[in-house]
PyMOL commands that place a pseudoatom at each C-alpha (Angstrom):
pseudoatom trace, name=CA, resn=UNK, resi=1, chain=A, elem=C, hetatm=0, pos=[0.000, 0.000, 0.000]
pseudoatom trace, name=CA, resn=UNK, resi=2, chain=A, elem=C, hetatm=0, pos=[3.066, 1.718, 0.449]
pseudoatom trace, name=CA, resn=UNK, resi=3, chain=A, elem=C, hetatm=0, pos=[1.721, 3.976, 3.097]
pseudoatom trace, name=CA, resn=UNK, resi=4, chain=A, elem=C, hetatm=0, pos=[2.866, 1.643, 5.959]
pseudoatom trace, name=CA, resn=UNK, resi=5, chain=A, elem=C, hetatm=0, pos=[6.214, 1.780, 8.072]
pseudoatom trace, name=CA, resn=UNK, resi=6, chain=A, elem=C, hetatm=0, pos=[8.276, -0.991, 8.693]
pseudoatom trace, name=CA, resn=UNK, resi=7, chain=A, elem=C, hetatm=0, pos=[10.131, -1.244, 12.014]
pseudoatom trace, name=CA, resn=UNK, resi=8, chain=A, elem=C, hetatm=0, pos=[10.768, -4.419, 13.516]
pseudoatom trace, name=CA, resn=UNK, resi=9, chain=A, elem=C, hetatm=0, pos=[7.413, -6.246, 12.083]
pseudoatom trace, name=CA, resn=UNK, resi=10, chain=A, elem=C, hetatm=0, pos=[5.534, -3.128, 13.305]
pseudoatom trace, name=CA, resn=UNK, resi=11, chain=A, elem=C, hetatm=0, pos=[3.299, -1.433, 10.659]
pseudoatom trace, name=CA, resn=UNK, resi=12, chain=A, elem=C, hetatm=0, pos=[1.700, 2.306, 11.729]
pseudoatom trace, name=CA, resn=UNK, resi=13, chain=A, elem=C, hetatm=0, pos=[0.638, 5.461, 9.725]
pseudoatom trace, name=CA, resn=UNK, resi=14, chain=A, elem=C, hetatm=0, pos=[-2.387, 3.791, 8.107]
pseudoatom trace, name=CA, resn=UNK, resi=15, chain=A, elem=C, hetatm=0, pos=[-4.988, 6.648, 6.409]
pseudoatom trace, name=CA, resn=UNK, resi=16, chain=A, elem=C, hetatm=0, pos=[-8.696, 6.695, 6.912]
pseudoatom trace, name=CA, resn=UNK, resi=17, chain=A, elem=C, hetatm=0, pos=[-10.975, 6.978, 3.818]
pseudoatom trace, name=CA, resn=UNK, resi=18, chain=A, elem=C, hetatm=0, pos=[-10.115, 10.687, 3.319]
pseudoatom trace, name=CA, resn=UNK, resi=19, chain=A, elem=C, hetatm=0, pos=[-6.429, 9.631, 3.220]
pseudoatom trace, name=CA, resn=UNK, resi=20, chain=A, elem=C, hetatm=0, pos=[-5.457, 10.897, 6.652]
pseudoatom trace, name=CA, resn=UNK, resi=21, chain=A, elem=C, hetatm=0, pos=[-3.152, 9.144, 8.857]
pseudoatom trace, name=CA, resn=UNK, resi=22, chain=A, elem=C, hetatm=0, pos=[-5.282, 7.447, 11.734]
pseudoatom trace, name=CA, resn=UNK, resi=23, chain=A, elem=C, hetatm=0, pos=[-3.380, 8.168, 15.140]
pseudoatom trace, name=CA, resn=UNK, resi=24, chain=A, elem=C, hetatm=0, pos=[-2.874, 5.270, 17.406]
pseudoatom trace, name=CA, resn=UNK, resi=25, chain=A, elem=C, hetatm=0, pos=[-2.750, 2.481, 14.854]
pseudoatom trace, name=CA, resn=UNK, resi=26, chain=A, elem=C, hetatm=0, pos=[0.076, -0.163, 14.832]
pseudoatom trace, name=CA, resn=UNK, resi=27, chain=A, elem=C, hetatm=0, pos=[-0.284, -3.964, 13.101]
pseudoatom trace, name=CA, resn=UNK, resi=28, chain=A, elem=C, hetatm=0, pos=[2.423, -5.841, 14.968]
pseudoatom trace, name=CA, resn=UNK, resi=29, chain=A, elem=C, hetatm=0, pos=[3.055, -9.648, 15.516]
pseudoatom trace, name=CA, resn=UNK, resi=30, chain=A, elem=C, hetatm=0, pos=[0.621, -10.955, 18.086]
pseudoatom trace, name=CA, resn=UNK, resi=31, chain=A, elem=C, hetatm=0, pos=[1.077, -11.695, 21.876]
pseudoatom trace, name=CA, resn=UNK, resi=32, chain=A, elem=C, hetatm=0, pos=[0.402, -15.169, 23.177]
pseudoatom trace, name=CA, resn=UNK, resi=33, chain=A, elem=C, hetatm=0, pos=[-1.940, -12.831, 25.851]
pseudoatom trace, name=CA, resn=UNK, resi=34, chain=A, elem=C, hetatm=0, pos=[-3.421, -10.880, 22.509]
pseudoatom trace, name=CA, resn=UNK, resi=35, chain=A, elem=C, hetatm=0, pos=[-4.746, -14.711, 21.627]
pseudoatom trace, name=CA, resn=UNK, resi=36, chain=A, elem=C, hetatm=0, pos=[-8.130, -13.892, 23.869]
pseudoatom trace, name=CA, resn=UNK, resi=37, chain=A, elem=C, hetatm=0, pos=[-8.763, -10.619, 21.940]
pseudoatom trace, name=CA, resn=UNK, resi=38, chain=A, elem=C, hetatm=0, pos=[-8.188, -11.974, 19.015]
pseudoatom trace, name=CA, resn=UNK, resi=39, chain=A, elem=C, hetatm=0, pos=[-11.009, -14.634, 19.718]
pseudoatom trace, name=CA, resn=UNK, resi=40, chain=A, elem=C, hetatm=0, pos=[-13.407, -11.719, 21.172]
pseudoatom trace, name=CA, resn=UNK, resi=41, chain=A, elem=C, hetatm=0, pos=[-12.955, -9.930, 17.458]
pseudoatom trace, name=CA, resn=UNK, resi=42, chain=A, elem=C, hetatm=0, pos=[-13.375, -13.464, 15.759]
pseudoatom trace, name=CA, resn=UNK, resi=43, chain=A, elem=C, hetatm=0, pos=[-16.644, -14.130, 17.945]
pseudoatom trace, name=CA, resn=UNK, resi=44, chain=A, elem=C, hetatm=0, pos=[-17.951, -10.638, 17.699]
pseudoatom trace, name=CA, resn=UNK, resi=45, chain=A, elem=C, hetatm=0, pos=[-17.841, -10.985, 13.593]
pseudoatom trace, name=CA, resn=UNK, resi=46, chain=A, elem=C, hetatm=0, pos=[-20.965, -12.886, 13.399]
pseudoatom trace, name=CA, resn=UNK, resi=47, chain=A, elem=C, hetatm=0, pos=[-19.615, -15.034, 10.492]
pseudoatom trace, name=CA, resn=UNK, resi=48, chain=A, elem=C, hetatm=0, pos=[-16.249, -16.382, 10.989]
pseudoatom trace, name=CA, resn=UNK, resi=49, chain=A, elem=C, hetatm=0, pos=[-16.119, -20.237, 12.174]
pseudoatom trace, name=CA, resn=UNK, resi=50, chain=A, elem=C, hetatm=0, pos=[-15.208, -19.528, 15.913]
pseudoatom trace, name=CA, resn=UNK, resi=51, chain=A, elem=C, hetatm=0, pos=[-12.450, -22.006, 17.203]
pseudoatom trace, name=CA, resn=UNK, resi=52, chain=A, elem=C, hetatm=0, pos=[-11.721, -22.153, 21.163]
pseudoatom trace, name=CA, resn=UNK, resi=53, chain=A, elem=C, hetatm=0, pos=[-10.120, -19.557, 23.023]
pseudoatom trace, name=CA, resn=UNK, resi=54, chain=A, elem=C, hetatm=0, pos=[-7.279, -22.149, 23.517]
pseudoatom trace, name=CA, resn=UNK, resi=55, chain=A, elem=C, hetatm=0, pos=[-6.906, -22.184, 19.949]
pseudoatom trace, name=CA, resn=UNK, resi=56, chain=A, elem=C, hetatm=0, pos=[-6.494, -18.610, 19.384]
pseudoatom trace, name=CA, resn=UNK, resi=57, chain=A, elem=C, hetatm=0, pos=[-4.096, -18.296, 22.712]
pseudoatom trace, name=CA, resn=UNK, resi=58, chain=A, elem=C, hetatm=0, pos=[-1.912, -21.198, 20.989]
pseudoatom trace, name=CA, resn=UNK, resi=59, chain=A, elem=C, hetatm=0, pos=[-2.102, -19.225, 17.395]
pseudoatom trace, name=CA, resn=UNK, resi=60, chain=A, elem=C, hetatm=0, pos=[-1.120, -16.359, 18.703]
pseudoatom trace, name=CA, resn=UNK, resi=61, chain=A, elem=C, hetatm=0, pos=[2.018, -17.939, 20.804]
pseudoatom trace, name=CA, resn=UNK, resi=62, chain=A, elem=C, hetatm=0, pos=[2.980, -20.662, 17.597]
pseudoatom trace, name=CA, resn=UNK, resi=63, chain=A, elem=C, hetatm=0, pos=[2.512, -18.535, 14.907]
pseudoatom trace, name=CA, resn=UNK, resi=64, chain=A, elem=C, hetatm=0, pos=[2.920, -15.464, 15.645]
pseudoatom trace, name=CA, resn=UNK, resi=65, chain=A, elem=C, hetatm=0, pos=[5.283, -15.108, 12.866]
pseudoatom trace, name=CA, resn=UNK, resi=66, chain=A, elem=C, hetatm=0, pos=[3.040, -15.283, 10.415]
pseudoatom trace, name=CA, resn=UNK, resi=67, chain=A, elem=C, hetatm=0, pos=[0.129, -13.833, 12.127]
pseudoatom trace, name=CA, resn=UNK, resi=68, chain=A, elem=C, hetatm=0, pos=[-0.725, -9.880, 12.828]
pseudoatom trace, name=CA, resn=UNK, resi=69, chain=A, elem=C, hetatm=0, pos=[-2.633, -7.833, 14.836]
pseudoatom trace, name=CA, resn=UNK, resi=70, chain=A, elem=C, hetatm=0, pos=[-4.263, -4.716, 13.999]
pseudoatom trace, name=CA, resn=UNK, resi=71, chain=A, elem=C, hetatm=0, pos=[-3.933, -2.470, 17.235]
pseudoatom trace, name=CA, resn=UNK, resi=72, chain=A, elem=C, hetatm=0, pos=[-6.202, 0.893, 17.599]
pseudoatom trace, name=CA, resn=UNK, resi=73, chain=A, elem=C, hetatm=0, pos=[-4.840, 2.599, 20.428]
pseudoatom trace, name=CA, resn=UNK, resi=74, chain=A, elem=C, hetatm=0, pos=[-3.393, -0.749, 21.908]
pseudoatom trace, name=CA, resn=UNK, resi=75, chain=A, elem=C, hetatm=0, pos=[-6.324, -2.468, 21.842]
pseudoatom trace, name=CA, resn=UNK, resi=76, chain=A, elem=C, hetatm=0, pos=[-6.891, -5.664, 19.513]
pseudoatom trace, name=CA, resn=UNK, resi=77, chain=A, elem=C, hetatm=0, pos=[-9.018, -4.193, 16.436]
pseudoatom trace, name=CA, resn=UNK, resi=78, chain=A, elem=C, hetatm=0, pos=[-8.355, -6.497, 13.739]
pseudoatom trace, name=CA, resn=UNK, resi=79, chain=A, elem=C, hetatm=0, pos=[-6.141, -9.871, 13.525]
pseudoatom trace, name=CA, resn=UNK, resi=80, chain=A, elem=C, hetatm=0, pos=[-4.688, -12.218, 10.235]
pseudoatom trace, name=CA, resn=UNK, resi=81, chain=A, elem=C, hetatm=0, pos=[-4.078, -16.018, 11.817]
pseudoatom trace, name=CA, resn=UNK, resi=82, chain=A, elem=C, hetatm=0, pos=[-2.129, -17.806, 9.568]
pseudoatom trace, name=CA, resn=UNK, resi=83, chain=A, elem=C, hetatm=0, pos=[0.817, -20.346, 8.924]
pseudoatom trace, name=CA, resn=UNK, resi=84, chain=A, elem=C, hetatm=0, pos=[3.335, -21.929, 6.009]
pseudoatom trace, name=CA, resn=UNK, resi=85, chain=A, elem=C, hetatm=0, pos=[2.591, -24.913, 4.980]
pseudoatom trace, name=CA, resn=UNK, resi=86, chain=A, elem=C, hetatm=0, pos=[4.753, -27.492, 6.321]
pseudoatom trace, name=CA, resn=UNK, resi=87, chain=A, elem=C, hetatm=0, pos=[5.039, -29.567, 2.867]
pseudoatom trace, name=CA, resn=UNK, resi=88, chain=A, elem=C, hetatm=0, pos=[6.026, -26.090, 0.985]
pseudoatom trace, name=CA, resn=UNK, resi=89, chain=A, elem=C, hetatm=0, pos=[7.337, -23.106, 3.451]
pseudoatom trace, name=CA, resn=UNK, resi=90, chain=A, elem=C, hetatm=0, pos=[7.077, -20.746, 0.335]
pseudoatom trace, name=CA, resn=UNK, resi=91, chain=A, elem=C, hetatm=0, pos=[3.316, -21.127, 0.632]
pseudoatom trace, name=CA, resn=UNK, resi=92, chain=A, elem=C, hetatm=0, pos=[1.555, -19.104, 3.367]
pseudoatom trace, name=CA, resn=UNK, resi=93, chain=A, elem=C, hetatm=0, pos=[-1.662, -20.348, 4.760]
pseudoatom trace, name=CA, resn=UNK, resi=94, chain=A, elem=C, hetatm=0, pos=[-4.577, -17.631, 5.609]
pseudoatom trace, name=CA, resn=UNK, resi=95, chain=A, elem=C, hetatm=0, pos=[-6.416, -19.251, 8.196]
pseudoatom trace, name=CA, resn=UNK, resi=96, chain=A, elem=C, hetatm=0, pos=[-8.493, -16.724, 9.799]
pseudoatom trace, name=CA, resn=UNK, resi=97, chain=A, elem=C, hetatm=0, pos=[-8.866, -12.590, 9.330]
pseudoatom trace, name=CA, resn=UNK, resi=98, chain=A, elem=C, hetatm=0, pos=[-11.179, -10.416, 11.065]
pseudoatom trace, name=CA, resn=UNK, resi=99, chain=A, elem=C, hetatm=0, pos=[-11.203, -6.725, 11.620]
pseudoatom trace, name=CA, resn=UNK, resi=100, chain=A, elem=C, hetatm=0, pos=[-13.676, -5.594, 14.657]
pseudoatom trace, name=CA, resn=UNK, resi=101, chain=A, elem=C, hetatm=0, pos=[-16.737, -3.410, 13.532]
pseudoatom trace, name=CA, resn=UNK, resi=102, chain=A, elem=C, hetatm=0, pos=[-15.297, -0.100, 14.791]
pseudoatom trace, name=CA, resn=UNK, resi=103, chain=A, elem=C, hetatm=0, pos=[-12.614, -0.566, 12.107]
pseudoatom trace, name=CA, resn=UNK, resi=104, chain=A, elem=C, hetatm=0, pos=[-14.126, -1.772, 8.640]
pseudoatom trace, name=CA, resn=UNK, resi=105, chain=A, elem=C, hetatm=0, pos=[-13.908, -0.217, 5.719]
pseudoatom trace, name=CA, resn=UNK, resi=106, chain=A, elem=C, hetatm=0, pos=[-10.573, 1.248, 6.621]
pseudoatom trace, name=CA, resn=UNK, resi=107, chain=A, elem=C, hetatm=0, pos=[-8.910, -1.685, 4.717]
pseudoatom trace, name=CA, resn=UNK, resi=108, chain=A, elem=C, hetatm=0, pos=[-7.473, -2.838, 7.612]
pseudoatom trace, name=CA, resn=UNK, resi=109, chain=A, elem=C, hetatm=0, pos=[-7.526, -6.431, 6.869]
pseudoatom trace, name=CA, resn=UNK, resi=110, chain=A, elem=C, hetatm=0, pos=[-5.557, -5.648, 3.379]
pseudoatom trace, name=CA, resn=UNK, resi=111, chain=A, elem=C, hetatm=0, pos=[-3.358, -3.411, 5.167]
pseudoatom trace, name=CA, resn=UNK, resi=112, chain=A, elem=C, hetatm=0, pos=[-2.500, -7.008, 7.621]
pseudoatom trace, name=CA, resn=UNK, resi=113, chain=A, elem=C, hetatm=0, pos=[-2.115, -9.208, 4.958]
pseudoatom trace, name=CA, resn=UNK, resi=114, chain=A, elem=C, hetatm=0, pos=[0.485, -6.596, 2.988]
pseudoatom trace, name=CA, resn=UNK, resi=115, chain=A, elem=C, hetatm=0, pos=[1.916, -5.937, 6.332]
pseudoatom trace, name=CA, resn=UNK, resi=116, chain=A, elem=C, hetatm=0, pos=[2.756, -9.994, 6.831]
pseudoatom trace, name=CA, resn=UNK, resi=117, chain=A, elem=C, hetatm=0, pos=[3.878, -10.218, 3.406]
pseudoatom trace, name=CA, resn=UNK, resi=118, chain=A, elem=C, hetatm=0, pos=[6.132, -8.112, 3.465]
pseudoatom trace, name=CA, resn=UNK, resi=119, chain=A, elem=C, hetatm=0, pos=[7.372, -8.894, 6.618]
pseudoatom trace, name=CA, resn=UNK, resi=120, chain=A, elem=C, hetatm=0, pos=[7.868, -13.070, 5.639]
pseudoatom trace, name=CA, resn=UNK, resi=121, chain=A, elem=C, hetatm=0, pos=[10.890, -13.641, 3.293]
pseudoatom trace, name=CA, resn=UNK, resi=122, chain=A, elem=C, hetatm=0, pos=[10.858, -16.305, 1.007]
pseudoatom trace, name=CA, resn=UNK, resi=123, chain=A, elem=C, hetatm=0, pos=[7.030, -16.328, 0.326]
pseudoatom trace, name=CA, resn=UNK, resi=124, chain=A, elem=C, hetatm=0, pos=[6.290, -16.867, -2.996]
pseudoatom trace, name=CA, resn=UNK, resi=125, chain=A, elem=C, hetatm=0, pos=[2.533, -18.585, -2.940]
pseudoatom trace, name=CA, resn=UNK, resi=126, chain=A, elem=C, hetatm=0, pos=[-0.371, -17.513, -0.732]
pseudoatom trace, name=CA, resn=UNK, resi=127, chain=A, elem=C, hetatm=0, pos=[-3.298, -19.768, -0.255]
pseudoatom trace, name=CA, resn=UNK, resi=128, chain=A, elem=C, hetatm=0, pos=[-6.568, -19.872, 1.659]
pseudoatom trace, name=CA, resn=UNK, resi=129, chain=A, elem=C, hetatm=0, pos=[-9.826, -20.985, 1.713]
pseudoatom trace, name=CA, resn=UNK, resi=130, chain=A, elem=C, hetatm=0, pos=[-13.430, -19.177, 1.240]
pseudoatom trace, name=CA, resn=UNK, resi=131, chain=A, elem=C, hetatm=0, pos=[-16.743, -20.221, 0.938]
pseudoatom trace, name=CA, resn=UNK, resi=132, chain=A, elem=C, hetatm=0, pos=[-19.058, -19.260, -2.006]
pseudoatom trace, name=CA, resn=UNK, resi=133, chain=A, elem=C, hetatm=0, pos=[-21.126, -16.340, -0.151]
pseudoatom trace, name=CA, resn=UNK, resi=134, chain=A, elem=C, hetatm=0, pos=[-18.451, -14.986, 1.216]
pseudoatom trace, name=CA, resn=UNK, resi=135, chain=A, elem=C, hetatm=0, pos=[-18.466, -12.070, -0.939]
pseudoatom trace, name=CA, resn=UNK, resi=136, chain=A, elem=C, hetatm=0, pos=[-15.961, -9.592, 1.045]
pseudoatom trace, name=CA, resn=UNK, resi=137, chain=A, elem=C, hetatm=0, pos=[-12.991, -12.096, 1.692]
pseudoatom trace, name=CA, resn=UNK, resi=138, chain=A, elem=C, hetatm=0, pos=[-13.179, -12.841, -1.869]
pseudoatom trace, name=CA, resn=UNK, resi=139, chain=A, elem=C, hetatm=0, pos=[-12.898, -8.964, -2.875]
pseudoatom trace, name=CA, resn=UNK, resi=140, chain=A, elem=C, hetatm=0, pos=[-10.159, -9.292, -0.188]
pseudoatom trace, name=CA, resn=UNK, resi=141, chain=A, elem=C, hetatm=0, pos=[-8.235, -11.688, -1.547]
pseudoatom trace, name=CA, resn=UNK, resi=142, chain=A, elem=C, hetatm=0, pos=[-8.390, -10.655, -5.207]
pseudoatom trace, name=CA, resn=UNK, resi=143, chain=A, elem=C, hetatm=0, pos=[-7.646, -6.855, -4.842]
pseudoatom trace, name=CA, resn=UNK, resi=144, chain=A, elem=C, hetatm=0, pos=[-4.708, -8.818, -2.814]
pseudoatom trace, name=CA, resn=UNK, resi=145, chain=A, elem=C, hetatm=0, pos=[-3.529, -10.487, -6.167]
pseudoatom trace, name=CA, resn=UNK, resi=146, chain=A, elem=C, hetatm=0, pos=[-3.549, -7.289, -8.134]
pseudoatom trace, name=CA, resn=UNK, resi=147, chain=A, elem=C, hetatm=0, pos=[-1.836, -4.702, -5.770]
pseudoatom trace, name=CA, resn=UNK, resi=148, chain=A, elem=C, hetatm=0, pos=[0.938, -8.173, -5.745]
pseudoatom trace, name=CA, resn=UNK, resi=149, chain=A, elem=C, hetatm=0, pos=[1.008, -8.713, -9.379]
pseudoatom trace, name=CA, resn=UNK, resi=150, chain=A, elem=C, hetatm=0, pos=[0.005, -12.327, -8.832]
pseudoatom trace, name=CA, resn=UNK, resi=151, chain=A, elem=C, hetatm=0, pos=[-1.912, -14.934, -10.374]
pseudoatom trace, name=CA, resn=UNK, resi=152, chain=A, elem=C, hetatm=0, pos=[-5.488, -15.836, -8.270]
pseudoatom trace, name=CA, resn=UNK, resi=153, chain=A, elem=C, hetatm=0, pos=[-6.840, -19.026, -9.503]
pseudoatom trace, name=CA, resn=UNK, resi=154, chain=A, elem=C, hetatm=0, pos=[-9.945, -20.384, -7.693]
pseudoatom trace, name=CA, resn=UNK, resi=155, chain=A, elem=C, hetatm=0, pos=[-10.675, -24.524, -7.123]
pseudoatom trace, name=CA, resn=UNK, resi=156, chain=A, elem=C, hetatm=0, pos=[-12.898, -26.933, -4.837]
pseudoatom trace, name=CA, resn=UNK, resi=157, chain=A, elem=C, hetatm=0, pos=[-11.078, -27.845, -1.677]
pseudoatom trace, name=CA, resn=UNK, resi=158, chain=A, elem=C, hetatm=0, pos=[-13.625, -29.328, 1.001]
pseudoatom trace, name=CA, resn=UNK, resi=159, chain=A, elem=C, hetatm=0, pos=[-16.997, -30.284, -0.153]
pseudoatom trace, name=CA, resn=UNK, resi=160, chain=A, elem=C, hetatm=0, pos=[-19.928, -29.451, 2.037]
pseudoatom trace, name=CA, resn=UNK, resi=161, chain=A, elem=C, hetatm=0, pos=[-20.267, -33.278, 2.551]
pseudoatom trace, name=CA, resn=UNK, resi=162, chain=A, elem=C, hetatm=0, pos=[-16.863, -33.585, 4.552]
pseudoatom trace, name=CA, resn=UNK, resi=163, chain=A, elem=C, hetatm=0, pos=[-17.913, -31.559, 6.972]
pseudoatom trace, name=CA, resn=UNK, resi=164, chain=A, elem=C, hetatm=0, pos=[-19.396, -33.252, 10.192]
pseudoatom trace, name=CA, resn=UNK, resi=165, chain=A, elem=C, hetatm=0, pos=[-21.281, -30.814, 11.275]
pseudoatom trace, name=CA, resn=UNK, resi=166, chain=A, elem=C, hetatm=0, pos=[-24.027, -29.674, 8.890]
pseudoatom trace, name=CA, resn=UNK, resi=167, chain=A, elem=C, hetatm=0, pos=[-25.042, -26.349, 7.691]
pseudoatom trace, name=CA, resn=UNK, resi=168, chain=A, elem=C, hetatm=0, pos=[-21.106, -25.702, 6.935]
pseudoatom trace, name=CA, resn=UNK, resi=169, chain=A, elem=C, hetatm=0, pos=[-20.794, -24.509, 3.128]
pseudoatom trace, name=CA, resn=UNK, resi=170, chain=A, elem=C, hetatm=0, pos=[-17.894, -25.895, 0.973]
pseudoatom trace, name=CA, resn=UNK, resi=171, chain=A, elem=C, hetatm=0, pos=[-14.910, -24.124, 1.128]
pseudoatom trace, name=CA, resn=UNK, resi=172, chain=A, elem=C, hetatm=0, pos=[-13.493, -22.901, -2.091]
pseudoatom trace, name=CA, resn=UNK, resi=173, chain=A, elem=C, hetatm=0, pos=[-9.428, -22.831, -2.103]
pseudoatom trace, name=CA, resn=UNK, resi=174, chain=A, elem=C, hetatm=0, pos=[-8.126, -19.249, -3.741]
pseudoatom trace, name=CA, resn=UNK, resi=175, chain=A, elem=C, hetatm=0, pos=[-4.560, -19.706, -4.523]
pseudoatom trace, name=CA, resn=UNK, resi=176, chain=A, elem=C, hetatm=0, pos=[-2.479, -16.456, -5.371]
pseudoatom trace, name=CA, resn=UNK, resi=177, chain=A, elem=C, hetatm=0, pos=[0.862, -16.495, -6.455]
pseudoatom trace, name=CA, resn=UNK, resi=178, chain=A, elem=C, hetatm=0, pos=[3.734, -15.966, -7.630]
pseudoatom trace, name=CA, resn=UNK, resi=179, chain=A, elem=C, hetatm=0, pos=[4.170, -12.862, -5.533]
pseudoatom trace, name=CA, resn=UNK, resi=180, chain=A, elem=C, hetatm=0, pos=[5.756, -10.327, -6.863]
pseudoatom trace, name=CA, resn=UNK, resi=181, chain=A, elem=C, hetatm=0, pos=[9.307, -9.735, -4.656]
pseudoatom trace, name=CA, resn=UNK, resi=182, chain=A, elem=C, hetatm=0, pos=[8.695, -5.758, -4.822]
pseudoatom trace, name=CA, resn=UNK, resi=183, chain=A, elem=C, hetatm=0, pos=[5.103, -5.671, -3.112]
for i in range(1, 183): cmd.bond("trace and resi %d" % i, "trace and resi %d" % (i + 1))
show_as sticks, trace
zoom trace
């Protein structure tokens, strides 16, 4: 976005919608103890799949290389969960990304997934999955392919079938990549 500043895998000076620089705002690597906000934002989205607070404590501790948080004034506004694959390290897993209601339509959750990005050498290849009516994470991840000059090809992953639990729609693997070294 080129409006962010790097220092130590700390990101600040994003702009609001009239293109001034919102005080207070940081997207940093998370804290194992930033794990429970993280899940508050998650729950408080209405339409992510909501995973234990354990999980989200663990994320945040395991992973938090390639995870952010989006930080208003020090307080947990917006968070990216994800992981490289272990069969592929170039390939960066998306597992999760939620921004809280006070902050959307700020582009906060395209300002985290630059921020990682560009923080993680040696990606080349980021995946993740969506399902079909999830309109905004699939704007997301597109407008995430152009501003990286990548590819963003689209296949079935998990079928509605596999899941146990019914109700849960397929989710739709969007694989983006090659990233462009200069984003």
């Amino acid at each position: 976005m080129g409006q962010l500043t790097t220092s130590s895998d700390r990101h600040s000076s994003t702009r609001d919608t009239t293109g001034t620089p919102v005080p207070g705002f940081e997207i940093t690597s998370p804290t194992r103890h930033q794990g429970a906000d993280m899940w508050r934002v998650a729950r408080d989205s209405g339409t992510l799949d909501l995973n234990t607070s354990y999980a989200y404590l663990l994320m945040a501790r395991d992973f938090a290389e390639t995870s952010r948080v989006a930080l208003q004034d020090g307080e947990v506004v917006g968070f990216v969960l994800g992981y490289r694959r272990p069969l592929d390290p170039g390939c960066l897993f998306i597992w999760q990304i939620a921004v809280d209601s006070s902050m959307r339509g700020r582009k906060v959750a395209a300002q985290m997934l630059d921020a990682l990005v560009s923080d993680l050498s040696g990606v080349r290849t980021l995946e993740t999955t969506i399902t079909e009516d999830n309109a905004a994470s699939q704007r997301l991840f597109a407008s995430f392919a152009e501003r990286h000059g990548a590819a963003h090809r689209i296949e079935p992953l998990i079928e509605e079938a596999d899941f146990p639990d019914p109700g849960h729609g397929a989710e739709l693997l969007h694989l983006i990549g090659e990233l462009n070294s200069g984003s």
